[in-house]
mmCIF file of the N, C-alpha and C atoms, coordinates in Angstrom:
data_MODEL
# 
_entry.id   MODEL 
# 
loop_
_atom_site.group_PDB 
_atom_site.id 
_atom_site.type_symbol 
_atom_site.label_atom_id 
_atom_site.label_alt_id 
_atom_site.label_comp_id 
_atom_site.label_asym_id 
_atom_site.label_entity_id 
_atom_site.label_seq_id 
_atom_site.pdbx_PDB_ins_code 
_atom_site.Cartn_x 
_atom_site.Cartn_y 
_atom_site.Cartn_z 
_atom_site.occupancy 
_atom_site.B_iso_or_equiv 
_atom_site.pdbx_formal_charge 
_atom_site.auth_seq_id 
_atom_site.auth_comp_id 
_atom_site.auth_asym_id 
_atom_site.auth_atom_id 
_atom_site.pdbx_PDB_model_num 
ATOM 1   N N  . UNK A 1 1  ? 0.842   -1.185 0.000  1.00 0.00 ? 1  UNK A N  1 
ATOM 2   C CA . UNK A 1 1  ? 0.000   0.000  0.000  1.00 0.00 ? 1  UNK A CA 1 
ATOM 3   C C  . UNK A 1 1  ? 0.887   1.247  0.000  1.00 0.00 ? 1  UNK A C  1 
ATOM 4   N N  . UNK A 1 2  ? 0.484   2.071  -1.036 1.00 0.00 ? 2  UNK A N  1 
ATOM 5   C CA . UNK A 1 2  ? 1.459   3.216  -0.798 1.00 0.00 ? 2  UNK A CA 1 
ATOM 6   C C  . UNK A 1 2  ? 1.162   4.474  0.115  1.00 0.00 ? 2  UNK A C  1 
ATOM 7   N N  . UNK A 1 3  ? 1.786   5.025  0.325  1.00 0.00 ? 3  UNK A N  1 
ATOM 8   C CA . UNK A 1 3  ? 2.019   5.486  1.853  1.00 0.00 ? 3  UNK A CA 1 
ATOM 9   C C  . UNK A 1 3  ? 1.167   7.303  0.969  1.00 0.00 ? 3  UNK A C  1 
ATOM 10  N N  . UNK A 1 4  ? 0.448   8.165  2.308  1.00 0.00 ? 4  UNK A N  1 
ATOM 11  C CA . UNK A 1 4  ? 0.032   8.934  2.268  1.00 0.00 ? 4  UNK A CA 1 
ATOM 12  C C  . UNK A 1 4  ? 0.625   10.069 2.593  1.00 0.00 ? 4  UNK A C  1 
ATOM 13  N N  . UNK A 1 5  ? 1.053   11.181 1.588  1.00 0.00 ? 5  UNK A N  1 
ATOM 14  C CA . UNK A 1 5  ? 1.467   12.080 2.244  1.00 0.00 ? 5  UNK A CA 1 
ATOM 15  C C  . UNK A 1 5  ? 0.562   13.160 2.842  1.00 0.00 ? 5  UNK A C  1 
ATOM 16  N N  . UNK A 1 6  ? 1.231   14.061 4.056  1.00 0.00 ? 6  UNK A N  1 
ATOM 17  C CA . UNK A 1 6  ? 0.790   14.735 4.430  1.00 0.00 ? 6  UNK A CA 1 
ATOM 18  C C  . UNK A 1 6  ? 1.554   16.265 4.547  1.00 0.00 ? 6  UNK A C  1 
ATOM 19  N N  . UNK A 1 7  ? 1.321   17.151 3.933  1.00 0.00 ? 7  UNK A N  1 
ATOM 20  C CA . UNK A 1 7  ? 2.542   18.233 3.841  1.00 0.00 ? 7  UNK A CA 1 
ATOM 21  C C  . UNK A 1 7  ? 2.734   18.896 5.649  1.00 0.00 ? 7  UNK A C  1 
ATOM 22  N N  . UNK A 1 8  ? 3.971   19.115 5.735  1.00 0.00 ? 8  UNK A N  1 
ATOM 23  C CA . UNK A 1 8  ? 4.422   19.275 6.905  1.00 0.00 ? 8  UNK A CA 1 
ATOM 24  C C  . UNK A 1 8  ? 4.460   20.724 7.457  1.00 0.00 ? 8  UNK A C  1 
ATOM 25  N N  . UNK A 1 9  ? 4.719   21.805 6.304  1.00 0.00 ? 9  UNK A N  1 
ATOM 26  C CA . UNK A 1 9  ? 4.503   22.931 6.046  1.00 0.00 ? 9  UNK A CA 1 
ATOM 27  C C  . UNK A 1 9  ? 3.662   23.560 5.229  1.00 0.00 ? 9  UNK A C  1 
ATOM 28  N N  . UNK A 1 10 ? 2.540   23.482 5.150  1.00 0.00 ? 10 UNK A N  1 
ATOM 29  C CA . UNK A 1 10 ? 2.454   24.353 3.867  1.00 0.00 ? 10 UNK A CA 1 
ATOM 30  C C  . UNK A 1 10 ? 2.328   25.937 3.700  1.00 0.00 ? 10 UNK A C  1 
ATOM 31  N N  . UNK A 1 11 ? 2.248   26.442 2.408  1.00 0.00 ? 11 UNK A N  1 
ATOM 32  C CA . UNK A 1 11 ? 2.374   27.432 2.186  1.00 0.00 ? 11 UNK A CA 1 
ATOM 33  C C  . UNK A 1 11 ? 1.652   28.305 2.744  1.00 0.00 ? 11 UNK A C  1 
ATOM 34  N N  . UNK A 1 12 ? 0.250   27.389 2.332  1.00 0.00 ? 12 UNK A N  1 
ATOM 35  C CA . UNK A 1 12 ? -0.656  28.884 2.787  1.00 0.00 ? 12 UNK A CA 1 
ATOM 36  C C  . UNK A 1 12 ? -1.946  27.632 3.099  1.00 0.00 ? 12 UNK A C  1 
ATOM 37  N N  . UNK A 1 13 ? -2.786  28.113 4.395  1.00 0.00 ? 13 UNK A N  1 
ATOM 38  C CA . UNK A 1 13 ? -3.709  27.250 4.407  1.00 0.00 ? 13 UNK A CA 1 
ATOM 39  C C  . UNK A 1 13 ? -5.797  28.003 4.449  1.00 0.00 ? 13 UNK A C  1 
ATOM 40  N N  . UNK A 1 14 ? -6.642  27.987 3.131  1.00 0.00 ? 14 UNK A N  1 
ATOM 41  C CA . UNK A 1 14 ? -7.773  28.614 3.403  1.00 0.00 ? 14 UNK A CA 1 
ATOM 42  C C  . UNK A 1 14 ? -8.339  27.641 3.934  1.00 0.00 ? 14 UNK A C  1 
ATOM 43  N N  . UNK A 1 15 ? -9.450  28.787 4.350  1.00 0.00 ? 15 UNK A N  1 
ATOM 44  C CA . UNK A 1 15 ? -10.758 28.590 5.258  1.00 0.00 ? 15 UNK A CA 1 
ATOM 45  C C  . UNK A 1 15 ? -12.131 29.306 4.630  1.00 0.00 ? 15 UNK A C  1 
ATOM 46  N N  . UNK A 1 16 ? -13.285 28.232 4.916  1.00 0.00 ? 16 UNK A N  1 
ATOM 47  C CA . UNK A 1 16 ? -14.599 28.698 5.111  1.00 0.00 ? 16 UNK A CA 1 
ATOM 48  C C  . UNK A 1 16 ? -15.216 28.414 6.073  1.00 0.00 ? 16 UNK A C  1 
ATOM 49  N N  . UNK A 1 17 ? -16.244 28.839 6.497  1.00 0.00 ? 17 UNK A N  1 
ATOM 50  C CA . UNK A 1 17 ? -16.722 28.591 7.509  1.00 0.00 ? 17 UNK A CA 1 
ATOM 51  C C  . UNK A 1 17 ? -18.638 28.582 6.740  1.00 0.00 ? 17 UNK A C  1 
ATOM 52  N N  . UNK A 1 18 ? -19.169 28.138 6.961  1.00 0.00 ? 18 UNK A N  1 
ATOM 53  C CA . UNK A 1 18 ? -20.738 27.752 6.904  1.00 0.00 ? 18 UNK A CA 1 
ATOM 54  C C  . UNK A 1 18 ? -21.175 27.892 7.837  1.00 0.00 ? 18 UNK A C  1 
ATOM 55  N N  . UNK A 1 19 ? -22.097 28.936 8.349  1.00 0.00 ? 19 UNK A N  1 
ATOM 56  C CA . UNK A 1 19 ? -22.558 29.291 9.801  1.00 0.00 ? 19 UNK A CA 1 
ATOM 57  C C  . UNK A 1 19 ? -24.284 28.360 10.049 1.00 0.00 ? 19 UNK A C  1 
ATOM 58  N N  . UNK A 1 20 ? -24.745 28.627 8.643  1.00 0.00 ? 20 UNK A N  1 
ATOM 59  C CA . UNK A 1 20 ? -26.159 27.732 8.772  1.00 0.00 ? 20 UNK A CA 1 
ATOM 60  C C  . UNK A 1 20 ? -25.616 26.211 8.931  1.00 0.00 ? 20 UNK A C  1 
ATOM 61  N N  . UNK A 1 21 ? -24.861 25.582 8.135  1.00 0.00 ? 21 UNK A N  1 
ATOM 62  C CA . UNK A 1 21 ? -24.535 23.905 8.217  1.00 0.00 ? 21 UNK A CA 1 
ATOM 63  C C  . UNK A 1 21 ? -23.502 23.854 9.771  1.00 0.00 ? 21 UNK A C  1 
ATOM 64  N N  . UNK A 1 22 ? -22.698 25.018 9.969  1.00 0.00 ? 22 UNK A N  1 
ATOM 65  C CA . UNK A 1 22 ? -22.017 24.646 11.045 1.00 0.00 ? 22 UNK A CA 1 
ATOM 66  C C  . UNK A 1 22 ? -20.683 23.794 10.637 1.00 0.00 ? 22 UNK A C  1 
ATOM 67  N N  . UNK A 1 23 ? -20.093 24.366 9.540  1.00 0.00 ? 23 UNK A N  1 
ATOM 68  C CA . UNK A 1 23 ? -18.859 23.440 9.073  1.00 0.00 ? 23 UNK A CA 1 
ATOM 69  C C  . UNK A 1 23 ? -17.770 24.121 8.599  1.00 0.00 ? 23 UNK A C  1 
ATOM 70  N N  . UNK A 1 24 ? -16.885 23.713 8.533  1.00 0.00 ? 24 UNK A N  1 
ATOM 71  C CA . UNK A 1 24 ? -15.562 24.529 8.559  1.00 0.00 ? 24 UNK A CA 1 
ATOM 72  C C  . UNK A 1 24 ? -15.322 23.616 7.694  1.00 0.00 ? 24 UNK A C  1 
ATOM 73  N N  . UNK A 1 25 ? -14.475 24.399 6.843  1.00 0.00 ? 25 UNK A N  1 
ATOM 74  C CA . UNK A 1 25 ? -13.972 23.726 5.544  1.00 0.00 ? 25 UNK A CA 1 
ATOM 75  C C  . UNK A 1 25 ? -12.034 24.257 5.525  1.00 0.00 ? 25 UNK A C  1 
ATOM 76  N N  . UNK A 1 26 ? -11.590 23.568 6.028  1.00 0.00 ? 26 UNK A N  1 
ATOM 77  C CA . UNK A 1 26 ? -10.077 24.113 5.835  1.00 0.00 ? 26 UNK A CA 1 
ATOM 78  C C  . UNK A 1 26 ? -9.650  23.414 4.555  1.00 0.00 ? 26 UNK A C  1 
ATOM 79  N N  . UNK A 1 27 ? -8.412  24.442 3.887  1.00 0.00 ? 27 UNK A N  1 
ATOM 80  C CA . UNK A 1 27 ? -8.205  23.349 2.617  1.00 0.00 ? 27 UNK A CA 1 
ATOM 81  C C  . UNK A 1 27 ? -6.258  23.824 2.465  1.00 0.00 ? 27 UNK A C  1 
ATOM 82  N N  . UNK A 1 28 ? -5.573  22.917 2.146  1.00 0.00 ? 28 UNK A N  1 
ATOM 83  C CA . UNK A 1 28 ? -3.714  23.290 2.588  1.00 0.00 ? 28 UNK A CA 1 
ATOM 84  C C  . UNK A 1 28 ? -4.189  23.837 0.569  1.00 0.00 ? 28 UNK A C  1 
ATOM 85  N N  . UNK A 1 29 ? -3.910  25.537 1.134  1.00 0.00 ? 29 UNK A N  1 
ATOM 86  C CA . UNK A 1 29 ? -3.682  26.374 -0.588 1.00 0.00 ? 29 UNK A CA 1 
ATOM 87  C C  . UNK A 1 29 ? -5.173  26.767 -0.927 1.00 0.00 ? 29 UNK A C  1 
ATOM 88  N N  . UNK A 1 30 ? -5.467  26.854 -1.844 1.00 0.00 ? 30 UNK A N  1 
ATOM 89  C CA . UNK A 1 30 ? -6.683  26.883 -3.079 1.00 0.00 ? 30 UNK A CA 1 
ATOM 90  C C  . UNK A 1 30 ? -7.474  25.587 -2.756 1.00 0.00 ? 30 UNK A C  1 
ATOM 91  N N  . UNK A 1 31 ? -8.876  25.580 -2.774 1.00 0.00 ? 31 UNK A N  1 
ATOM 92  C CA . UNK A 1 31 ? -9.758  24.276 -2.700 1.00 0.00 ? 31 UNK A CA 1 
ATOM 93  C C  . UNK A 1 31 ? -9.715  23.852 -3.952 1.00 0.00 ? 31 UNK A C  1 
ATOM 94  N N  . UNK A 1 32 ? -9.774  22.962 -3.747 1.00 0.00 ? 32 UNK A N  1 
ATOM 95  C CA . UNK A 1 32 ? -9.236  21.793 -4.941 1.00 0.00 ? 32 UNK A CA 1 
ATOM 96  C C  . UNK A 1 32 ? -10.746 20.326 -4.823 1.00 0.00 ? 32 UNK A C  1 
ATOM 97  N N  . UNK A 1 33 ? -10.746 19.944 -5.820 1.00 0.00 ? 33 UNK A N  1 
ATOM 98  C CA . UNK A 1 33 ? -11.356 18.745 -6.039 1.00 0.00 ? 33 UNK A CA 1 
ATOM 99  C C  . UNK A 1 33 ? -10.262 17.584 -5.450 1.00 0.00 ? 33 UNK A C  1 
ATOM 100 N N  . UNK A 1 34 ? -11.491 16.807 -4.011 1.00 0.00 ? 34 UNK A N  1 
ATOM 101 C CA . UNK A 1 34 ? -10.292 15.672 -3.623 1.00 0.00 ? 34 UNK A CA 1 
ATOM 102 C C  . UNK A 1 34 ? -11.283 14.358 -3.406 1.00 0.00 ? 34 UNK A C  1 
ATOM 103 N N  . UNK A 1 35 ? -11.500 13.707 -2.854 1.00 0.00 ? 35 UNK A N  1 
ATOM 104 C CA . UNK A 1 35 ? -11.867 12.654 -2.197 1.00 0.00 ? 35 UNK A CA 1 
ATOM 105 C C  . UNK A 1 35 ? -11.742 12.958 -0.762 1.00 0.00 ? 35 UNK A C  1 
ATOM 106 N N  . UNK A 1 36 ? -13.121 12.024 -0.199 1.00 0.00 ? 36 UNK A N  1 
ATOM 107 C CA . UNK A 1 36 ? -13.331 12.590 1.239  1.00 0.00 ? 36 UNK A CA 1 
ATOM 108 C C  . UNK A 1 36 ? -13.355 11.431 1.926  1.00 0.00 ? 36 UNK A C  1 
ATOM 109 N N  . UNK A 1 37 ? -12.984 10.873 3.001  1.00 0.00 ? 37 UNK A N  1 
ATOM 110 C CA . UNK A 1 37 ? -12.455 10.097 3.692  1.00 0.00 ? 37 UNK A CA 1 
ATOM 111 C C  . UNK A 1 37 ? -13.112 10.799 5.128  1.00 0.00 ? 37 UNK A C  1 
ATOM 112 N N  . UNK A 1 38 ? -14.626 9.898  5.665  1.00 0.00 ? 38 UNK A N  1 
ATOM 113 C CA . UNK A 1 38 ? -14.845 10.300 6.672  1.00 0.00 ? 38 UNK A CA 1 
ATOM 114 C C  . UNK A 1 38 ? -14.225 9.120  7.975  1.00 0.00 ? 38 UNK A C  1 
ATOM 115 N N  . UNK A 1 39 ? -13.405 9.957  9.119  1.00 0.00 ? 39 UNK A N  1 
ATOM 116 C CA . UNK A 1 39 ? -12.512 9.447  9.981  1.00 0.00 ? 39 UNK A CA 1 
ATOM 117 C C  . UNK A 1 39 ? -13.141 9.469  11.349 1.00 0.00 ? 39 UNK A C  1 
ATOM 118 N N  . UNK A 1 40 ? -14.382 9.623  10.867 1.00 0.00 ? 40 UNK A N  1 
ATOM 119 C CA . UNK A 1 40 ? -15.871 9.666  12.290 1.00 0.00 ? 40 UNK A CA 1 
ATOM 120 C C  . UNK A 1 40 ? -15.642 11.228 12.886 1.00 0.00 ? 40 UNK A C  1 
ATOM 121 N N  . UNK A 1 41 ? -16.048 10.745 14.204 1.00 0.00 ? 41 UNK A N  1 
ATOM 122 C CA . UNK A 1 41 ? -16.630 12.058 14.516 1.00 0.00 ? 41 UNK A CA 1 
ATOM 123 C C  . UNK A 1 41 ? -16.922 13.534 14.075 1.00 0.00 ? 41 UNK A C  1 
ATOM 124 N N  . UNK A 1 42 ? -17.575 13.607 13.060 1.00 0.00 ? 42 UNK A N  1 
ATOM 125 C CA . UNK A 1 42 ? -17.617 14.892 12.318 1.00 0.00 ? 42 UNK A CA 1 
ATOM 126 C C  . UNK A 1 42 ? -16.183 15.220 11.605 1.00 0.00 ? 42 UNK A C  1 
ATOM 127 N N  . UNK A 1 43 ? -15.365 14.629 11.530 1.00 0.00 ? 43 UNK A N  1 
ATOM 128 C CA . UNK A 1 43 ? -14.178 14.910 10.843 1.00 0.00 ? 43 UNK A CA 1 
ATOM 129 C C  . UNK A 1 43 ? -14.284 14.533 8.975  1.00 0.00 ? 43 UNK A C  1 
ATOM 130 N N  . UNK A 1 44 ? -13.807 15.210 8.485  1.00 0.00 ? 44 UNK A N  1 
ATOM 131 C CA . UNK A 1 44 ? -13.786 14.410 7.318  1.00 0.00 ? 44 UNK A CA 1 
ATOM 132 C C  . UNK A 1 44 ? -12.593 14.680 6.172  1.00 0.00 ? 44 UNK A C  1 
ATOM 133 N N  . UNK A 1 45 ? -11.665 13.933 5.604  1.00 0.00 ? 45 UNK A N  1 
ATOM 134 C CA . UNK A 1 45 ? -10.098 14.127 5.452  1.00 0.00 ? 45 UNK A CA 1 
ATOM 135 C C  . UNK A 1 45 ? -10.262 14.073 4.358  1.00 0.00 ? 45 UNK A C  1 
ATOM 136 N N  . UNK A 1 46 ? -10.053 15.344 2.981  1.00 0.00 ? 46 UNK A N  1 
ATOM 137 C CA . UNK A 1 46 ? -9.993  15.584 1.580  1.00 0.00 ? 46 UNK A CA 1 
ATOM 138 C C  . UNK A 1 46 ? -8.181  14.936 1.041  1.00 0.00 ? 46 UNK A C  1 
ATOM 139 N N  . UNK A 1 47 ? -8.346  14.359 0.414  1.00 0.00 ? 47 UNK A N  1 
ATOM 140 C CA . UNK A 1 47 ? -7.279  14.317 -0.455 1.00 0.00 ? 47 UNK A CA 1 
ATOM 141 C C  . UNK A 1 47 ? -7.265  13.887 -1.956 1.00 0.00 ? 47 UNK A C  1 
ATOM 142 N N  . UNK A 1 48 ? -6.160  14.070 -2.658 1.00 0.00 ? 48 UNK A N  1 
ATOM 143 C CA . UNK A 1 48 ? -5.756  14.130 -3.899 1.00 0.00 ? 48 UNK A CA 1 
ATOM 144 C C  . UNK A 1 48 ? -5.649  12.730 -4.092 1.00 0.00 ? 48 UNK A C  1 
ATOM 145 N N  . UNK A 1 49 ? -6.367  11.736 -4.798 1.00 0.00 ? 49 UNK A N  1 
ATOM 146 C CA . UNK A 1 49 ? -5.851  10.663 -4.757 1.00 0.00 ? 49 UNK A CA 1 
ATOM 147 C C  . UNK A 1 49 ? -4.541  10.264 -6.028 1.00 0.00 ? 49 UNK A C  1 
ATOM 148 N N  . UNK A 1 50 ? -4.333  10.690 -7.012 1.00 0.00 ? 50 UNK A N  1 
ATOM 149 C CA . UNK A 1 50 ? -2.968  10.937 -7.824 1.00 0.00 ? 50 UNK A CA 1 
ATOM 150 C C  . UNK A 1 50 ? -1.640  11.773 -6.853 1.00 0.00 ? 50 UNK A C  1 
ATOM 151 N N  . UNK A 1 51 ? -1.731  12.430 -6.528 1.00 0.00 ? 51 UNK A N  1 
ATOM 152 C CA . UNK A 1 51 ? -0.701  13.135 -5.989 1.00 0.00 ? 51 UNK A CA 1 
ATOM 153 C C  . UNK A 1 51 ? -0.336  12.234 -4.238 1.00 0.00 ? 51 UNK A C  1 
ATOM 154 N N  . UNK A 1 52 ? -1.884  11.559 -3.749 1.00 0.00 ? 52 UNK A N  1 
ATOM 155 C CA . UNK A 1 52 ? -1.598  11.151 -2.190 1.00 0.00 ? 52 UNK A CA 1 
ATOM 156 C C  . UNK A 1 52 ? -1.459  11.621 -1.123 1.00 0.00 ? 52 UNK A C  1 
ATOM 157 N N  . UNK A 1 53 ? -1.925  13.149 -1.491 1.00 0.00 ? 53 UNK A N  1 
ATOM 158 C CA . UNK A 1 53 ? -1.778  13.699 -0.329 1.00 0.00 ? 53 UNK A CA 1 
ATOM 159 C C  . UNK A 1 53 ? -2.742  14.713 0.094  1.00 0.00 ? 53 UNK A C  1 
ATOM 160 N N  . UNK A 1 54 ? -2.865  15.232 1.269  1.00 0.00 ? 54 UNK A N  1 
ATOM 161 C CA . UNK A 1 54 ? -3.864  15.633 2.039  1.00 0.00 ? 54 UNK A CA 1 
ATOM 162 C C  . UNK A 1 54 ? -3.938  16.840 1.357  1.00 0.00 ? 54 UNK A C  1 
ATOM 163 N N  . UNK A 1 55 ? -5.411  17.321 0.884  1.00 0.00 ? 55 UNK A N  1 
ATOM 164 C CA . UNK A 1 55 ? -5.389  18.754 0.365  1.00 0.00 ? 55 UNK A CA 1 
ATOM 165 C C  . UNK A 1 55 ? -6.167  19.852 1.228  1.00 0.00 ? 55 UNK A C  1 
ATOM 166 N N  . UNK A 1 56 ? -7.116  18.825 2.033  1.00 0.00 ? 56 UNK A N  1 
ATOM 167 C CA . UNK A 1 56 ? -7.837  19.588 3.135  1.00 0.00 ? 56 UNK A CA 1 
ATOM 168 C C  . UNK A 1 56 ? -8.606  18.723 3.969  1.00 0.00 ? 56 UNK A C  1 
ATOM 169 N N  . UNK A 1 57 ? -9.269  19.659 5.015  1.00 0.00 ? 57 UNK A N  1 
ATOM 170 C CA . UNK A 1 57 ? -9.811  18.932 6.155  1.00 0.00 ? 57 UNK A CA 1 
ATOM 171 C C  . UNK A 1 57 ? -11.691 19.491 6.476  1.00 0.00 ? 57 UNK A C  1 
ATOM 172 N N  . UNK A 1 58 ? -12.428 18.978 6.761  1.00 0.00 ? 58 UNK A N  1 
ATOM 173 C CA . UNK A 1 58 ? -13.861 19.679 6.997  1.00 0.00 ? 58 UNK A CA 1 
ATOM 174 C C  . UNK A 1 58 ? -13.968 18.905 8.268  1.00 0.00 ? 58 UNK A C  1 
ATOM 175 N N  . UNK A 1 59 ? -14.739 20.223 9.106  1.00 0.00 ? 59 UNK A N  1 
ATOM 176 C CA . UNK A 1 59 ? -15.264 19.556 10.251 1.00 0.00 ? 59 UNK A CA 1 
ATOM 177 C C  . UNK A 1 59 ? -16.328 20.123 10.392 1.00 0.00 ? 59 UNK A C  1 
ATOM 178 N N  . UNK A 1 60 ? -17.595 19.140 10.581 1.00 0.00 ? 60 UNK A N  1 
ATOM 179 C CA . UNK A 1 60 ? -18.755 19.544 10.856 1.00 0.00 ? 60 UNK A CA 1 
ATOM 180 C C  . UNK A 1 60 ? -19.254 19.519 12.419 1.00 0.00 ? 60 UNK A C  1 
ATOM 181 N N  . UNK A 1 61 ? -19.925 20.885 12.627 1.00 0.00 ? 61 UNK A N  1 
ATOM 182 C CA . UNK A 1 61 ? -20.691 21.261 14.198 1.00 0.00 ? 61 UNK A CA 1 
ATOM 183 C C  . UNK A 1 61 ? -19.471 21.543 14.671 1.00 0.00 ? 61 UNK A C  1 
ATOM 184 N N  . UNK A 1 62 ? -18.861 22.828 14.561 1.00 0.00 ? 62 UNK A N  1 
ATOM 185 C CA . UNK A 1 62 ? -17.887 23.323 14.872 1.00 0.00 ? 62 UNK A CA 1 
ATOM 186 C C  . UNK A 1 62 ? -18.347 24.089 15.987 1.00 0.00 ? 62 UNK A C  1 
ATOM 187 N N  . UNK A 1 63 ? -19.524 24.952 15.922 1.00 0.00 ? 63 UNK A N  1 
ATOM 188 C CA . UNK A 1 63 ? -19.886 25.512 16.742 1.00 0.00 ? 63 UNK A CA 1 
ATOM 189 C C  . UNK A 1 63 ? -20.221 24.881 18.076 1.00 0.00 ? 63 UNK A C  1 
ATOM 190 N N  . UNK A 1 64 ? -20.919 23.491 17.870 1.00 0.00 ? 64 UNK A N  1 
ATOM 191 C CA . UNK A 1 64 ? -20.679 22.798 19.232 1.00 0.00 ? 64 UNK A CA 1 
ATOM 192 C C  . UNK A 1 64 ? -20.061 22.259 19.787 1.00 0.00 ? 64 UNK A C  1 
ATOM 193 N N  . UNK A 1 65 ? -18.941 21.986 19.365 1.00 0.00 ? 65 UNK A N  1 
ATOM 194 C CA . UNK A 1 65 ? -17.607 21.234 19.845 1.00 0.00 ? 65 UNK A CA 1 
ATOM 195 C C  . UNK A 1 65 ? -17.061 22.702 20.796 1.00 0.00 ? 65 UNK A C  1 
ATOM 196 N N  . UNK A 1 66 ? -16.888 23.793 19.806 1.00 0.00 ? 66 UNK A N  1 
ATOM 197 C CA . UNK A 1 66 ? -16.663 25.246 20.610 1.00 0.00 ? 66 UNK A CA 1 
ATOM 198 C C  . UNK A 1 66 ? -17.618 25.246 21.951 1.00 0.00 ? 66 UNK A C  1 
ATOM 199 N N  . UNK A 1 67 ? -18.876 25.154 21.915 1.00 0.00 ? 67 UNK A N  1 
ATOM 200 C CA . UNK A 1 67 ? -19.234 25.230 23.491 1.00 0.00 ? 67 UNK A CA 1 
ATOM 201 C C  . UNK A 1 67 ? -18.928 24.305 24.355 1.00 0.00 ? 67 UNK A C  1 
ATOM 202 N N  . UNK A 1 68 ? -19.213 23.108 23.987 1.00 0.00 ? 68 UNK A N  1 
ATOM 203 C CA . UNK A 1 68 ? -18.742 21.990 24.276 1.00 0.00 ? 68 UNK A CA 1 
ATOM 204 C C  . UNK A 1 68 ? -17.700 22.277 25.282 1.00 0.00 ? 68 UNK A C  1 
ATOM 205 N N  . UNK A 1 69 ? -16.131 22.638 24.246 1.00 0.00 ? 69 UNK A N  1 
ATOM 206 C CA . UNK A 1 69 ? -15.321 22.851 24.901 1.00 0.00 ? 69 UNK A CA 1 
ATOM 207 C C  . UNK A 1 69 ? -15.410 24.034 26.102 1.00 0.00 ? 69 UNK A C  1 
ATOM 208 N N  . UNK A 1 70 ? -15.532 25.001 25.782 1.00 0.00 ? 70 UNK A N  1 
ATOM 209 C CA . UNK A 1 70 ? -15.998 25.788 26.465 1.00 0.00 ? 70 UNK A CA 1 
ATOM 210 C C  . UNK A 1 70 ? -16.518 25.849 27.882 1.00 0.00 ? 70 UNK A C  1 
ATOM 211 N N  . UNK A 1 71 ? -17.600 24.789 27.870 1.00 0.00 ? 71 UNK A N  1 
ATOM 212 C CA . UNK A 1 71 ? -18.515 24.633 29.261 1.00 0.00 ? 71 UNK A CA 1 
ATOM 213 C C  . UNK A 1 71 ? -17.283 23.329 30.460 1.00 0.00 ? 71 UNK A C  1 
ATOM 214 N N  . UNK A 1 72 ? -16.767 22.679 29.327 1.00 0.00 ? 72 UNK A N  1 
ATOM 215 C CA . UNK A 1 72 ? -16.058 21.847 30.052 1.00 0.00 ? 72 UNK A CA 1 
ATOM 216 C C  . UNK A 1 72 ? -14.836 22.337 30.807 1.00 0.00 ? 72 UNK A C  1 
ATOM 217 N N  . UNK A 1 73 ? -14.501 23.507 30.387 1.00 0.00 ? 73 UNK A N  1 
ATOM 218 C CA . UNK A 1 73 ? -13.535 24.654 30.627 1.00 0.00 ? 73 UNK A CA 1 
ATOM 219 C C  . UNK A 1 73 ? -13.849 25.272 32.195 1.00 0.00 ? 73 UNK A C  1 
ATOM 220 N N  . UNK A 1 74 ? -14.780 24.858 32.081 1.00 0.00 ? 74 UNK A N  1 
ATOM 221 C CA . UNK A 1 74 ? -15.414 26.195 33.415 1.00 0.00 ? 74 UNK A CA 1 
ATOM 222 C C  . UNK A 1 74 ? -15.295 25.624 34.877 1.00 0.00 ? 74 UNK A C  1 
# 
């Protein structure tokens, strides 16, 4: 199986955010067309499958994980 890269630095990393769905869309550069690889808990891991490597990340109910954390804080 060949091995997955994951860039260690990258250049530049965007963001969206979806306030009605509650999802954050991070992507390493420019959003790109990838394959999505859900890794459970609301996580879900975009990558390039020619190139092998991670192009971005989405996490859904961002906002409640934020209180979540938050209340557990207190």
């Amino acid at each position: 199986m060949e091995a997955l890269r994951v860039l260690e630095k990258p250049e530049s990393i965007t963001w969206d955010y979806d306030e009605d769905a509650d999802v954050l869309y991070l992507s390493i550069g420019e959003p790109q067309p990838a394959v999505g690889v859900d890794i459970g808990e609301g996580l879900i891991v975009r990558y390039d499958e020619n190139r092998k490597e991670v192009v971005g990340l989405t996490l859904i109910g961002l906002r409640a994980r934020l209180l979540k954390g938050l209340a557990a804080g207190r």
